[in-house]
C-alpha positions as CSV (number, residue, x, y, z in Angstrom):
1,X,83.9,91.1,92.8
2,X,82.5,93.4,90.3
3,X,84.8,96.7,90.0
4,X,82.8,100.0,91.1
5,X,85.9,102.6,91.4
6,X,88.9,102.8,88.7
7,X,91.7,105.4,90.4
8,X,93.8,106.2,87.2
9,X,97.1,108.4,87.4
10,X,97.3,111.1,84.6
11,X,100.9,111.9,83.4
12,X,102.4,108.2,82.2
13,X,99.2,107.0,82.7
14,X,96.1,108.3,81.4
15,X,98.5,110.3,78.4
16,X,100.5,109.5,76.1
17,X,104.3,110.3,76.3
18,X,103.1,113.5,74.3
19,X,100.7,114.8,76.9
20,X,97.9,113.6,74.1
21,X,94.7,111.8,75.6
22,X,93.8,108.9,72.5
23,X,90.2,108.9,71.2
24,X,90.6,105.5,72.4
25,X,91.4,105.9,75.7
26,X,89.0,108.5,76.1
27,X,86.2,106.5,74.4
28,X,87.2,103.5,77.4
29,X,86.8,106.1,80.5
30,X,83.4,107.2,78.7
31,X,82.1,103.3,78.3
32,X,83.6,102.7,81.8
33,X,81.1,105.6,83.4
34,X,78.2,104.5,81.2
35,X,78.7,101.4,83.0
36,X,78.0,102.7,86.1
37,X,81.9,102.3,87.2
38,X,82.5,105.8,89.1
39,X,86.4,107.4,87.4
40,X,88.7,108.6,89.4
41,X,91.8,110.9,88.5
42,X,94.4,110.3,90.9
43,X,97.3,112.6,90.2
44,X,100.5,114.9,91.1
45,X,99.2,117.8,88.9
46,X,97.5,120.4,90.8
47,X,93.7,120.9,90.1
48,X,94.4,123.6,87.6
49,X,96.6,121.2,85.5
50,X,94.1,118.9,85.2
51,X,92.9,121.1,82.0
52,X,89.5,121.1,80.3
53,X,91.0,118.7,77.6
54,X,91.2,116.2,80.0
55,X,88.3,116.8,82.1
56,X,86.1,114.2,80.7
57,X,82.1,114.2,82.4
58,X,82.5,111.0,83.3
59,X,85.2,112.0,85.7
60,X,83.3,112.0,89.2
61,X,86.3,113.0,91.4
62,X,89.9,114.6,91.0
63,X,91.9,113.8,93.7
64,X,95.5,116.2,93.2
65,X,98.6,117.0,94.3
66,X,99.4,113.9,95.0
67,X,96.5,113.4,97.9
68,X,96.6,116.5,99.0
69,X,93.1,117.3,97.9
70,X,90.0,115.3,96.9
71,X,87.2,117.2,94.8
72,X,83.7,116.2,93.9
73,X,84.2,117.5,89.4
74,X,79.9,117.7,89.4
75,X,79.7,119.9,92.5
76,X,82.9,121.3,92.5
77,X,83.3,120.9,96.6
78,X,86.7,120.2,98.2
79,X,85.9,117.3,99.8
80,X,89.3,116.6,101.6
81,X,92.2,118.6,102.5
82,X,96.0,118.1,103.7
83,X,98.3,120.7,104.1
84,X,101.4,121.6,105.1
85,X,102.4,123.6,108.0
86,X,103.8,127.0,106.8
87,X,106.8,127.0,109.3
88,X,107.8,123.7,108.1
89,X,107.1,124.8,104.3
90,X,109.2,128.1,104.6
91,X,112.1,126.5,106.2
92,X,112.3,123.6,103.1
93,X,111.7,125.8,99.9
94,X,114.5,128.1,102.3
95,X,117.0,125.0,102.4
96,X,116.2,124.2,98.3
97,X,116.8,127.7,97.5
98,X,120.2,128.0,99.1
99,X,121.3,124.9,96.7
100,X,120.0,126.6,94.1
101,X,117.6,124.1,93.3
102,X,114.4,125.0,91.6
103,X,111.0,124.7,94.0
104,X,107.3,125.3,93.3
105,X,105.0,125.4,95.8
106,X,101.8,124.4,95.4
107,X,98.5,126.2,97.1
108,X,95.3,126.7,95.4
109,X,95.6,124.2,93.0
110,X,98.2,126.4,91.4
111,X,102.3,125.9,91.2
112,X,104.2,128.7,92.3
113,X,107.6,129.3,90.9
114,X,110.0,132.0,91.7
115,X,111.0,134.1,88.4
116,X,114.0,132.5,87.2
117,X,112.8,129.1,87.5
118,X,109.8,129.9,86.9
119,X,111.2,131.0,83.4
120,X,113.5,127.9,82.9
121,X,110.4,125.8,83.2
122,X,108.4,128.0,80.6
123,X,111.4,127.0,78.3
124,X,111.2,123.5,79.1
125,X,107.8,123.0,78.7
126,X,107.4,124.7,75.5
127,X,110.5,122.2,73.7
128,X,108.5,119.3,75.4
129,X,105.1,120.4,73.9
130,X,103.4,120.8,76.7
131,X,103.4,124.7,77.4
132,X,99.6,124.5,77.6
133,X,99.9,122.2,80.8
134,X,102.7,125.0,82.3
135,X,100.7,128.1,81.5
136,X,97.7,126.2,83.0
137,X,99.0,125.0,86.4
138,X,102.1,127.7,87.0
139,X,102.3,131.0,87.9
140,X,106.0,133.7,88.8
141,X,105.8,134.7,92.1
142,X,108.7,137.8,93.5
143,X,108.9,136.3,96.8
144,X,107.9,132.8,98.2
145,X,108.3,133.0,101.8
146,X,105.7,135.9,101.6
147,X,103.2,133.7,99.5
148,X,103.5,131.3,102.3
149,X,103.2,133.1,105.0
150,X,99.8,134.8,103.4
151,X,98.5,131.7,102.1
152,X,95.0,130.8,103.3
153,X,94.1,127.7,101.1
154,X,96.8,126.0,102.4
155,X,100.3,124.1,101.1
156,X,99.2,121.2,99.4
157,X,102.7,120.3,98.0
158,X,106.7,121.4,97.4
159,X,108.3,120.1,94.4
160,X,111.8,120.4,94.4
161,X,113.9,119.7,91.1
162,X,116.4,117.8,92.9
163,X,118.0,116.1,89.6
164,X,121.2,114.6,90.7
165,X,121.1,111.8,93.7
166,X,123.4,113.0,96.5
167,X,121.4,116.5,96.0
168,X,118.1,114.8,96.8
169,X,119.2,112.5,99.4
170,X,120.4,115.8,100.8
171,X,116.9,117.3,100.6
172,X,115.2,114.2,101.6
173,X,117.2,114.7,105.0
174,X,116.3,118.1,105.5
175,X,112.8,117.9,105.0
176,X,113.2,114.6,107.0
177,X,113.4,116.9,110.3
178,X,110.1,118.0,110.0
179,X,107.5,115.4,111.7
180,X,103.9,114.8,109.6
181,X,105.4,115.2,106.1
182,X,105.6,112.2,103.5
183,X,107.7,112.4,100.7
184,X,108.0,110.4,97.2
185,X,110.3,110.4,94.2
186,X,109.1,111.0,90.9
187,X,111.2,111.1,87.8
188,X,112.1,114.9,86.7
189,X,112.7,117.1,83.4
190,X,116.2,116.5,84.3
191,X,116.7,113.4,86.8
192,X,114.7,113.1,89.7
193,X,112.3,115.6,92.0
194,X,111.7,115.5,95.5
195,X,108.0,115.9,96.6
196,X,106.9,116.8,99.8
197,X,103.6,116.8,101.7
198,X,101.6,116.4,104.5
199,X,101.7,113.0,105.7
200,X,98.1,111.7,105.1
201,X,98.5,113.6,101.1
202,X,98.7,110.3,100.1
203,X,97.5,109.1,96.8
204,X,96.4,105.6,98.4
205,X,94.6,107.1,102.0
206,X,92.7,109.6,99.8
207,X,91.6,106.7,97.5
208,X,90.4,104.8,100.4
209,X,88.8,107.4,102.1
210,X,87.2,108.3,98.5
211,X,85.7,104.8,98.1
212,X,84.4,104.7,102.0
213,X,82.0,107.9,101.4
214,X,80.6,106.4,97.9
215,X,80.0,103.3,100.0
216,X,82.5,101.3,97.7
217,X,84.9,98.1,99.1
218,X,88.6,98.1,98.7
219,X,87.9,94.9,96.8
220,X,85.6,96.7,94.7
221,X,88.3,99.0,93.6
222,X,91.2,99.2,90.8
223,X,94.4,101.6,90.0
224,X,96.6,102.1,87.7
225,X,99.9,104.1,87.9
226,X,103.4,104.4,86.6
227,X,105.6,106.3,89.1
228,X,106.5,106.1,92.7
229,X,104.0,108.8,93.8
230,X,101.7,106.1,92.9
231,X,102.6,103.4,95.0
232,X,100.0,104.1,97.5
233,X,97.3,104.1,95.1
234,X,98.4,100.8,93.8
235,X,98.9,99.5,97.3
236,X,95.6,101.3,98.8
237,X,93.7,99.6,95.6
238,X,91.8,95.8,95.3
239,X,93.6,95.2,92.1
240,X,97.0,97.4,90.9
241,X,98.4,97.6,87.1
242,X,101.3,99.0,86.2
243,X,102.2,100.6,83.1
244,X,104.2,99.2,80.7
245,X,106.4,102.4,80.8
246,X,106.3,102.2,84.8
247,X,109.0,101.9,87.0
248,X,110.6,98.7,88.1
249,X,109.7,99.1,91.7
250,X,105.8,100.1,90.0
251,X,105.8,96.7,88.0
252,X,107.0,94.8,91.4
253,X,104.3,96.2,93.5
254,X,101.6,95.5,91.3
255,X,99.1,92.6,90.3
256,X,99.2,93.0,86.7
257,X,101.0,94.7,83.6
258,X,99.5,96.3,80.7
259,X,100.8,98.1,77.5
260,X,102.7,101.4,77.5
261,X,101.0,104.7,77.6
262,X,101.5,105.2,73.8
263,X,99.4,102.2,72.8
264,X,96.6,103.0,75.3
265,X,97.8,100.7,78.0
266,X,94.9,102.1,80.3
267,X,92.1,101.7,77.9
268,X,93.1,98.2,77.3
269,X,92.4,97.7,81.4
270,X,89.1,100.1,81.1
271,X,88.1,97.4,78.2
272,X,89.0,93.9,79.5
273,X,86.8,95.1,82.7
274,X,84.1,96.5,81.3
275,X,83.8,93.1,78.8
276,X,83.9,91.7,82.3
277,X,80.8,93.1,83.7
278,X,79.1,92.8,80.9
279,X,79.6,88.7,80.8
280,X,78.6,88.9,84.0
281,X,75.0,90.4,83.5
């Protein structure tokens, strides 16, 4: 079947370990739309990470926050929304902050960070190179529960810098108790983070549901990820490619492998189908 939908991941993915998107791979997403193949970003990042270095035109739809949202870039319409309940979102960032742990919560299509962490991850960012990502998608905020509890776009996602592993099997338990939230594992700054959402913020259902309305087949349809909040894009998708910098449990659960996101791993899929298509005309 000819492929009409690429879903492709960002962070790992679509950049290099820098946070650098290659002339090559952006020259492959370009071809790919010319080609009438309809581009996907599929991401964690909220929709104000996904910055305008990275917001190519041939990009129809951003789906963010790992599901929580699907947007249409051309009209700039939310076209699907999960959320989390504000009881259940007070009560987890409430149980993270006793521990100490460091928590963003995500409305908007902003991250918001209380001050100290808020801070710590200014810091981080910077010796990473990738300040212009932080001061993009994060904001300081004096008081969380009151962000919450006024929020009217709804809670699209906590991230909780859960580092060590008894920590986060801790915090996996506790936001366990609430009923309609998913959580994944992605890897942290530091180890590990913990994030939560609504049950159907799912990078996989939102791909589905994105193909469905354009009128596009699951078999029609191609991912490519690296981390575990992309497993249900690569499970949701007719064919799934892993990084060569993904995951163990990423490479298992998908078709295919390609190169590493510093030698354009995704472009090299982008390429091989779009020589495809054109063999087949």
């Amino acid at each position: 079947m000819p492929t009409k939908l690429i879903g492709l991941d960002i962070d790992g993915t679509l950049l290099t370990s820098r946070k650098e998107l290659t002339r090559r791979t952006r020259a492959a997403v370009e071809a790919a739309s010319r080609a009438g193949i309809r581009i996907a970003y599929v991401t964690g990042r909220p929709l104000c990470g996904v910055m305008e270095n990275i917001r190519l035109s041939a990009v129809s739809h951003i789906i963010a926050s790992n599901g929580s949202t699907t947007h249409d870039t051309a009209a700039g319409a939310l076209l699907r929304g999960r959320f989390i309940p504000k009881n259940a979102a007070k009560q987890i960032a409430a149980a993270a902050l006793r521990r100490g742990l460091g928590v963003t919560v995500i409305t908007g299509g902003l991250g918001y960070c209380e001050r100290p962490f808020y801070d710590e991850l200014m810091a981080d960012y910077a010796a990473y190179g990738n300040l212009a990502y932080g001061q993009a998608s994060r904001r300081s905020c004096d008081d969380l529960f009151a962000l919450i509890e006024r929020d009217r776009a709804g809670i699209e996602n906590i991230c909780i810098d859960t580092n060590d592993e008894a920590t986060h099997l801790t915090m996996t338990g506790e936001a366990s108790r609430w009923p309609g939230l998913r959580m994944v594992t992605t890897r942290g700054r530091r180890g590990r983070n913990l994030e939560i959402g609504h049950a159907e913020a799912d990078k996989g259902l939102a791909f589905l549901e994105l193909a469905r309305s354009l009128g596009i087949r699951r078999d029609e349809t191609l991912a490519v990820g690296d981390d575990g909040n992309d497993l249900g894009l690569l499970a949701a998708a007719g064919v799934a490619v892993a990084m060569g910098n993904a995951t163990d449990e990423v490479k298992r659960a998908c078709q295919r492998v390609t190169a590493d996101n510093d030698h354009d791993g995704a472009a090299l899929v982008i390429e091989r189908i779009i020589r495809k298509e054109t063999a087949s005309l």
